[in-house]
DODONU-899635 format. One line per field, with one value per residue: residue number from 1; residue in one letter; chain; x, y, z of N, C-alpha, C, CB in turn. Coordinates in nm, 2 decimals, padded with zeros to 4 digits. Glycine has a CB too. Layout:
# DODONU-899635
pos: [NUM / ...]
code: [A / ...]
unit: [A / ...]
n.px: [X / ...]
n.py: [Y / ...]
n.pz: [Z / ...]
ca.px: [X / ...]
ca.py: [Y / ...]
ca.pz: [Z / ...]
c.px: [X / ...]
c.py: [Y / ...]
c.pz: [Z / ...]
cb.px: [X / ...]
cb.py: [Y / ...]
cb.pz: [Z / ...]
# end
This chain:
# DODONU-899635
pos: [1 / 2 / 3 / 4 / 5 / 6 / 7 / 8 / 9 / 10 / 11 / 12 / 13 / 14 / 15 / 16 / 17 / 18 / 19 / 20 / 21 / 22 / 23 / 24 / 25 / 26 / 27 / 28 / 29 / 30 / 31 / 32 / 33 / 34 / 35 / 36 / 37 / 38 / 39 / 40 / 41 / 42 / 43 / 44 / 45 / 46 / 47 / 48 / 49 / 50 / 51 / 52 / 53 / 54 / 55 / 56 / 57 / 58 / 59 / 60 / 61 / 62 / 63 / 64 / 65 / 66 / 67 / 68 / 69 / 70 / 71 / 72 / 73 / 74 / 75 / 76 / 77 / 78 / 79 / 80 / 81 / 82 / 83 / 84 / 85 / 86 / 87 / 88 / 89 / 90 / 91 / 92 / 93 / 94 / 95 / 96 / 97 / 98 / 99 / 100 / 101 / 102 / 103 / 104 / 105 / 106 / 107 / 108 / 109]
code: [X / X / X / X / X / X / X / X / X / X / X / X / X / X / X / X / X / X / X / X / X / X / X / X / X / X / X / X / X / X / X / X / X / X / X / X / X / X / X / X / X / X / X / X / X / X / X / X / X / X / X / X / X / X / X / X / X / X / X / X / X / X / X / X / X / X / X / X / X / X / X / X / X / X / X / X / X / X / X / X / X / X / X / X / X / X / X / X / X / X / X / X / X / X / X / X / X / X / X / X / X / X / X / X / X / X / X / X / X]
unit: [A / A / A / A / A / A / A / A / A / A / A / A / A / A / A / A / A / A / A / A / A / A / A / A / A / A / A / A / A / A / A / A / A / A / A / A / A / A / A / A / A / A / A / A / A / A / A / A / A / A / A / A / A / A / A / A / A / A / A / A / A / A / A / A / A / A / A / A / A / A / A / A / A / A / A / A / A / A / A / A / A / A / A / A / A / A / A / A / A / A / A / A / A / A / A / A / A / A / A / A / A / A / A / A / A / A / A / A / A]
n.px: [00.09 / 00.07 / 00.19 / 00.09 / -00.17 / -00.37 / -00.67 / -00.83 / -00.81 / -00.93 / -01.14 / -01.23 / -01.19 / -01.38 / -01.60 / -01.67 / -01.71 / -01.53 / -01.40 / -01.32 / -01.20 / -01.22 / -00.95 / -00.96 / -00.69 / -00.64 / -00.68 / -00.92 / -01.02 / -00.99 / -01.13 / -01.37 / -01.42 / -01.43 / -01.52 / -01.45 / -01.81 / -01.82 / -01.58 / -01.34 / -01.32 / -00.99 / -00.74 / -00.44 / -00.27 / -00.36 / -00.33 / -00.20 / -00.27 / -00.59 / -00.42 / -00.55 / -00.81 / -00.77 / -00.66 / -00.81 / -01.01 / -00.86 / -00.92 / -01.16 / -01.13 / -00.90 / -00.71 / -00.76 / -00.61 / -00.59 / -00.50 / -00.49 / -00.31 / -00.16 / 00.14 / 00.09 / -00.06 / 00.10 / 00.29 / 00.17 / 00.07 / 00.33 / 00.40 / 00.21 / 00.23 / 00.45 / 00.38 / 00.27 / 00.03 / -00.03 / -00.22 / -00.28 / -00.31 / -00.15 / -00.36 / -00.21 / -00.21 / -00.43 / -00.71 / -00.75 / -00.66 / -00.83 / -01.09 / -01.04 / -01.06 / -01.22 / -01.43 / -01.60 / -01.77 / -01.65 / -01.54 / -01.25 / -00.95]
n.py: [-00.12 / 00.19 / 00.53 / 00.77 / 00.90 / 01.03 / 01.31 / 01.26 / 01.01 / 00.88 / 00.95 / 00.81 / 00.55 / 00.53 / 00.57 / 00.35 / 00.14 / 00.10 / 00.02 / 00.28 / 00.47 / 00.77 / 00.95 / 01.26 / 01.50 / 01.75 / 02.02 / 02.07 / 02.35 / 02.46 / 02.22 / 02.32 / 02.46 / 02.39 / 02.09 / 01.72 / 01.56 / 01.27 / 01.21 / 01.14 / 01.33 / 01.27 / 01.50 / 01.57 / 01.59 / 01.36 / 01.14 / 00.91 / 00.83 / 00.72 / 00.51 / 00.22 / 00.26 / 00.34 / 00.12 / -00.03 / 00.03 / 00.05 / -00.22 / -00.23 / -00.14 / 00.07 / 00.35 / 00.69 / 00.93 / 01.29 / 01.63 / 01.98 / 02.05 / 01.81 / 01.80 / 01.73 / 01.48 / 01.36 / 01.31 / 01.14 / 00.95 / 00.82 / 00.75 / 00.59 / 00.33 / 00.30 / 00.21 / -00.03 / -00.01 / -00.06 / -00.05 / 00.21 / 00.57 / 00.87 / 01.16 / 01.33 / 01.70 / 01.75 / 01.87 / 02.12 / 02.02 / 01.88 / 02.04 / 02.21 / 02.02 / 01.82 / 01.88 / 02.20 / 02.28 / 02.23 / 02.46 / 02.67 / 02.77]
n.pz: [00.00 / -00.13 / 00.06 / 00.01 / -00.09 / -00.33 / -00.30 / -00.53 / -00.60 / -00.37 / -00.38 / -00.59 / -00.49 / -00.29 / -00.49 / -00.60 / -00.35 / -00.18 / 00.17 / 00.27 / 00.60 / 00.71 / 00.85 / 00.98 / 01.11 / 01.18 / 01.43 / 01.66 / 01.61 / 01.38 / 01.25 / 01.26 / 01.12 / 00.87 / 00.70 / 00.59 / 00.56 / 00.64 / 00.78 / 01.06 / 01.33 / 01.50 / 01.65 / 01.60 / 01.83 / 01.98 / 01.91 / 01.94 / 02.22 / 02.10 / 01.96 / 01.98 / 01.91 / 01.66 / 01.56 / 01.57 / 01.38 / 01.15 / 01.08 / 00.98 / 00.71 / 00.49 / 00.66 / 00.62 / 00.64 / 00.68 / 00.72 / 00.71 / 00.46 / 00.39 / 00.58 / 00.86 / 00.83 / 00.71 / 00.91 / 01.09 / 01.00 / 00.93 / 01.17 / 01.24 / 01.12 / 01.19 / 01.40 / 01.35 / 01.20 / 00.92 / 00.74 / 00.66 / 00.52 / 00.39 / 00.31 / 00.04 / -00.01 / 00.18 / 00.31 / 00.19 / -00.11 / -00.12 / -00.17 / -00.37 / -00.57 / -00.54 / -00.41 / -00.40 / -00.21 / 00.06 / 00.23 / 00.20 / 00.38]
ca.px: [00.00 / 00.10 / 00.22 / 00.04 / -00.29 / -00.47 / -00.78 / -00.89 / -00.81 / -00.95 / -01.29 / -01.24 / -01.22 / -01.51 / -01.75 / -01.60 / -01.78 / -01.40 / -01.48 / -01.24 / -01.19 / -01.13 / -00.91 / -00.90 / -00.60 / -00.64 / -00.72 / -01.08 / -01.09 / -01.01 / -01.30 / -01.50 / -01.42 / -01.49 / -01.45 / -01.58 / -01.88 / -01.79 / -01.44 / -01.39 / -01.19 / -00.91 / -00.63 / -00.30 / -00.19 / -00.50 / -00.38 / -00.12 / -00.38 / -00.65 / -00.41 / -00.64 / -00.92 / -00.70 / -00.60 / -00.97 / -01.13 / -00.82 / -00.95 / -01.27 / -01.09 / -00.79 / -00.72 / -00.72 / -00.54 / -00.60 / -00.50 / -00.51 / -00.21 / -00.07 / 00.22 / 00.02 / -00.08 / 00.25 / 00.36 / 00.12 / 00.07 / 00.44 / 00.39 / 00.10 / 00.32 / 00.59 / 00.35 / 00.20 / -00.03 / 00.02 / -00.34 / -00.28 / -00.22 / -00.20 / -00.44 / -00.17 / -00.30 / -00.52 / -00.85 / -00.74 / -00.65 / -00.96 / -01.17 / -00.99 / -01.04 / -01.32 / -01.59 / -01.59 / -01.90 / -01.55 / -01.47 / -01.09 / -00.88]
ca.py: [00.00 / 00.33 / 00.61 / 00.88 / 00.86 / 01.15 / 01.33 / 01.22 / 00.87 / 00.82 / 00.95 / 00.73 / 00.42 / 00.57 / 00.55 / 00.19 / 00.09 / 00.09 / 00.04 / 00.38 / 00.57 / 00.96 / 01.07 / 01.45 / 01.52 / 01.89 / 02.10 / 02.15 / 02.50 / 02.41 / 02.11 / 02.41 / 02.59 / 02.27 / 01.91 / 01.65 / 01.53 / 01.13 / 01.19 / 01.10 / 01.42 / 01.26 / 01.53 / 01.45 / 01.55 / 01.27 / 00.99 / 00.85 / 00.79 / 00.62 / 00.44 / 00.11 / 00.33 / 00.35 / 00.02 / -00.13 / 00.11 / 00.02 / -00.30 / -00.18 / -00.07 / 00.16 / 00.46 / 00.76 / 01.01 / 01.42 / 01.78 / 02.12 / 02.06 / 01.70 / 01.76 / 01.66 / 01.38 / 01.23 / 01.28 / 01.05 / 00.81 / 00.72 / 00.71 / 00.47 / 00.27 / 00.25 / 00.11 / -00.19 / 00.02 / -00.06 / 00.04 / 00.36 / 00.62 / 01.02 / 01.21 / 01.46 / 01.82 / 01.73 / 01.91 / 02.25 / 01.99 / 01.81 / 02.14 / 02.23 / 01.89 / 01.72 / 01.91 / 02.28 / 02.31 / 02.24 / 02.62 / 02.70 / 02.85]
ca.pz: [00.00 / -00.09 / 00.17 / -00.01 / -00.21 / -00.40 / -00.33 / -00.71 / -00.55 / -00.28 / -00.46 / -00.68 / -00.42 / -00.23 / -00.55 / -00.59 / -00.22 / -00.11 / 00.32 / 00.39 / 00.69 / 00.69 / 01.00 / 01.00 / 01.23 / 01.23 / 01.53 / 01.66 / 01.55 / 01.20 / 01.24 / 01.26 / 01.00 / 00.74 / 00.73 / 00.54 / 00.65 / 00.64 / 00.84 / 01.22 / 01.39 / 01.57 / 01.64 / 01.57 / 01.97 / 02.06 / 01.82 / 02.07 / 02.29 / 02.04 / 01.88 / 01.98 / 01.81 / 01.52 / 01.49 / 01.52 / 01.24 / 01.02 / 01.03 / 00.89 / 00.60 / 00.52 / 00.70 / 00.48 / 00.74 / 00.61 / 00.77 / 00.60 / 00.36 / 00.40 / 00.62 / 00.97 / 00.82 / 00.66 / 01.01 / 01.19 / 00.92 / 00.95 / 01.30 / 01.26 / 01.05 / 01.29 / 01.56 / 01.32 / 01.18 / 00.79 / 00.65 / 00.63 / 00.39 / 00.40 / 00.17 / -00.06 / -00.01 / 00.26 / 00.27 / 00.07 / -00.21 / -00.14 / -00.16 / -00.53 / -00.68 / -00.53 / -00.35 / -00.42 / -00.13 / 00.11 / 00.23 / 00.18 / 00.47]
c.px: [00.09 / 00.09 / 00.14 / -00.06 / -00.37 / -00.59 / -00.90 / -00.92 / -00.88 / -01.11 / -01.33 / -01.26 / -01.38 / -01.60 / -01.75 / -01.71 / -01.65 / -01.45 / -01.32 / -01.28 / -01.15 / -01.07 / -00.90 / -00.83 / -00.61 / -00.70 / -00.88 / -01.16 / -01.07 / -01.13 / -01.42 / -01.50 / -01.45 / -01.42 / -01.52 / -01.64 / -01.86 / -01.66 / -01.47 / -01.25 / -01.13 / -00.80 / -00.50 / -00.20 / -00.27 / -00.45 / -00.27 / -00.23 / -00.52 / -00.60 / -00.51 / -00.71 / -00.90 / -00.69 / -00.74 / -01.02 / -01.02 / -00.83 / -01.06 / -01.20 / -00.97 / -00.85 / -00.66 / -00.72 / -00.52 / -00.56 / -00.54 / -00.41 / -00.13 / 00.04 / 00.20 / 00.01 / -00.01 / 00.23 / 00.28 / 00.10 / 00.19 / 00.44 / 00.28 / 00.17 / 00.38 / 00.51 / 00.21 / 00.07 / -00.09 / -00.13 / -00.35 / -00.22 / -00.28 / -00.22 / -00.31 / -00.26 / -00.38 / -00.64 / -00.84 / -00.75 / -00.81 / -01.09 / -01.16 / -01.04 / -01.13 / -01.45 / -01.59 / -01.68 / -01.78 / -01.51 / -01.33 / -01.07 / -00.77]
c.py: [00.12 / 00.41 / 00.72 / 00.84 / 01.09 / 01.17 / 01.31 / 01.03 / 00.75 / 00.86 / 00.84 / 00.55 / 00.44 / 00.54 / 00.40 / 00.09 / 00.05 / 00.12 / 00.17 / 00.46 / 00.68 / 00.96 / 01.20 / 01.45 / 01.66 / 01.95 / 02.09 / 02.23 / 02.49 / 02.32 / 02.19 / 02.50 / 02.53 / 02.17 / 01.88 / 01.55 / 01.38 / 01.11 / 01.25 / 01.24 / 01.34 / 01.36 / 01.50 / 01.48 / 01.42 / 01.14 / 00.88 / 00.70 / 00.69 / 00.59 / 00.30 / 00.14 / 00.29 / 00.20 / -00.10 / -00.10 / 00.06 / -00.12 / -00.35 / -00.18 / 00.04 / 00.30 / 00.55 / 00.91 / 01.17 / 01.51 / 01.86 / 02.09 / 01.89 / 01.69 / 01.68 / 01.51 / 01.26 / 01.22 / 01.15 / 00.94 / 00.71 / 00.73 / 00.60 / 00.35 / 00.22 / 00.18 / 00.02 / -00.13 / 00.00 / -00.04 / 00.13 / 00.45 / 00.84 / 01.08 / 01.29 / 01.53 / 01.84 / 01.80 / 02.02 / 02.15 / 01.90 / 01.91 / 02.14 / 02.14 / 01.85 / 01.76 / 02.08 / 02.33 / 02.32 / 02.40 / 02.62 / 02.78 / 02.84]
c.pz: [00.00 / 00.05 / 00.17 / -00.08 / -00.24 / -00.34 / -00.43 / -00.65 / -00.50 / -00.31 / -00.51 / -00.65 / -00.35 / -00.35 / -00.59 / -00.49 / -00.15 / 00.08 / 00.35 / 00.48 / 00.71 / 00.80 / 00.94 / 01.15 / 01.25 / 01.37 / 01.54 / 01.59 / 01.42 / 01.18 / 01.22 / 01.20 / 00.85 / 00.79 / 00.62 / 00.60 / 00.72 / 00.76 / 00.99 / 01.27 / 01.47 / 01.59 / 01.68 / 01.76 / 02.05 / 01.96 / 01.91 / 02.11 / 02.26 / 01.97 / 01.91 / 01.90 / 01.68 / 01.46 / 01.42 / 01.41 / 01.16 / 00.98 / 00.94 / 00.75 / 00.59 / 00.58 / 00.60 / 00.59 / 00.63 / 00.71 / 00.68 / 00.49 / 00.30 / 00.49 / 00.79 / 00.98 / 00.76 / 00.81 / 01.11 / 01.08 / 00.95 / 01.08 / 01.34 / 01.24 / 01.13 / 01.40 / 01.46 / 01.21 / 01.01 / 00.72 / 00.67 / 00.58 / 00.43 / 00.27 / 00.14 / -00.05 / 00.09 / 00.24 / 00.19 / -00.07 / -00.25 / -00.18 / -00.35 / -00.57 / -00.66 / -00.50 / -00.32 / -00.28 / 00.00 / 00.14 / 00.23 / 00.27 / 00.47]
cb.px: [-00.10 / 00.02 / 00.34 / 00.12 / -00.47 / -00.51 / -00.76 / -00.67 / -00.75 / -00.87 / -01.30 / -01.12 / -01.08 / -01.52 / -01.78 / -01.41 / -01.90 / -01.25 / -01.49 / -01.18 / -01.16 / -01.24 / -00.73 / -01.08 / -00.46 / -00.70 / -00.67 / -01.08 / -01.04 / -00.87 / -01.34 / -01.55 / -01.26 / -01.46 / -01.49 / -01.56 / -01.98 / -01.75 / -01.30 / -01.35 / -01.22 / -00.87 / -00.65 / -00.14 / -00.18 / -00.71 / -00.34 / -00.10 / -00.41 / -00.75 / -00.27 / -00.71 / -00.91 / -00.53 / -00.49 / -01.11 / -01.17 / -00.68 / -00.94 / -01.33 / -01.20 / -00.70 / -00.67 / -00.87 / -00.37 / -00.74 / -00.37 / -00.46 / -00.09 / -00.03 / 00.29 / -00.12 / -00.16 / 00.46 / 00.39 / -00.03 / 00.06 / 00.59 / 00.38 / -00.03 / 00.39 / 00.70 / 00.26 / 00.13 / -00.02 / 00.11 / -00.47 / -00.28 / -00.30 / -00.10 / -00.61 / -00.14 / -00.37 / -00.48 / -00.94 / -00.57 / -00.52 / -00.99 / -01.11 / -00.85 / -00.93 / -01.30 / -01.63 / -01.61 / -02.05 / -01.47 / -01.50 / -01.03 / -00.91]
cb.py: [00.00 / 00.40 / 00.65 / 00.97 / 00.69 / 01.12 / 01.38 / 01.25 / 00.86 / 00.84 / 01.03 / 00.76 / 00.39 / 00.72 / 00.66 / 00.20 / -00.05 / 00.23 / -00.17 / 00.45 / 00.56 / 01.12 / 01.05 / 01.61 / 01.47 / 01.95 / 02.23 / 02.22 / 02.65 / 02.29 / 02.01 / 02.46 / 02.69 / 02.30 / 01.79 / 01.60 / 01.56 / 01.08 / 01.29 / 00.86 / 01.56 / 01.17 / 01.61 / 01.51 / 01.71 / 01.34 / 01.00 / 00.98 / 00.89 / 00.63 / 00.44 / 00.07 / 00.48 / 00.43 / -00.05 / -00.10 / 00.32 / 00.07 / -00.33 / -00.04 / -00.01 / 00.19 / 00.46 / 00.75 / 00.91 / 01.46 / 01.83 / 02.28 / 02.17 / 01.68 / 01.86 / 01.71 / 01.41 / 01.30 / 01.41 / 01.09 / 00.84 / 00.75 / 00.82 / 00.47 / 00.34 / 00.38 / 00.26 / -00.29 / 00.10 / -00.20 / 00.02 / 00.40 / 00.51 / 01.12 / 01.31 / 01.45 / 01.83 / 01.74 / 01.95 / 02.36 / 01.92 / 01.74 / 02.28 / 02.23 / 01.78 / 01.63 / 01.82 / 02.30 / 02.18 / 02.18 / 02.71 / 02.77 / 02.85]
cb.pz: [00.12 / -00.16 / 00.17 / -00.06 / -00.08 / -00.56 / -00.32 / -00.90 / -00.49 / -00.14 / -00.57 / -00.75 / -00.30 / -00.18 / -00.70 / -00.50 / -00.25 / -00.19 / 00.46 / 00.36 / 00.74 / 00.70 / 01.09 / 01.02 / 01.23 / 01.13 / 01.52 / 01.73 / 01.60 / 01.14 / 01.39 / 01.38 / 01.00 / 00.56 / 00.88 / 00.44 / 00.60 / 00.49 / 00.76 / 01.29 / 01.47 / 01.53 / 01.65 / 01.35 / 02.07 / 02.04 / 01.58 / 02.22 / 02.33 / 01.99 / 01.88 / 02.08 / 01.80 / 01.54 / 01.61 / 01.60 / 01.21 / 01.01 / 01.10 / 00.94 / 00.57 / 00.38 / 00.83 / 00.31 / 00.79 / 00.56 / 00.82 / 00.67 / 00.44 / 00.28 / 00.60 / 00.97 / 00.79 / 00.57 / 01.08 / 01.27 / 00.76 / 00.88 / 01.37 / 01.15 / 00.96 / 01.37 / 01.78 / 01.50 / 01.25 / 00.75 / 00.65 / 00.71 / 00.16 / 00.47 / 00.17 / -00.21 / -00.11 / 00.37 / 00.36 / 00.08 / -00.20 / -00.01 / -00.05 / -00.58 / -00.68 / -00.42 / -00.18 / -00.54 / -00.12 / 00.03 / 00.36 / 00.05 / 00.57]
# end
């Protein structure tokens, strides 16, 4: 499994019936300024702590790990990674890219 996956991508598995999981790792106050509606806020100083969380849902199906830009979410993915966590992948661009490309209704900040 890839490290990184597209916003184009992971559409593209979603219209599929692909079983993924959104994390949004961003902050609160970002959660409240847009999300998408399907993705479970975890933030990335709280994913430690639900790693169990983490590990159950990525049994469900891959984890498809987002912030504002992608770099939040490299960082915890390869930290998922490192503790066993190997379904999991960080969206590229994270929700700005997701806003551009996928779902314009997405507000941009």
């Amino acid at each position: 499994m890839s490290f990184e996956v597209t916003p184009a991508e992971v559409q593209e598995r979603r219209s599929k019936g692909e079983p993924l999981i959104l994390i949004d790792v961003r902050r609160p106050d970002e959660h409240l300024i847009t999300r998408i509606e399907t993705a479970e806020l975890i933030p990335m100083d709280t994913v430690p702590r639900r790693l169990n969380d983490l590990e159950e849902m990525a049994e469900q199906g891959p984890l498809i790990v987002f912030c504002h830009h992608g770099v939040r979410s490299a960082t915890v993915v390869n930290w998922l990674r490192g503790q066993g966590v190997a379904n999991s992948q960080s969206m590229a661009g994270g929700i700005d890219r997701w806003s551009l490309e996928i779902d314009s209704s997405v507000p941009r900040y």
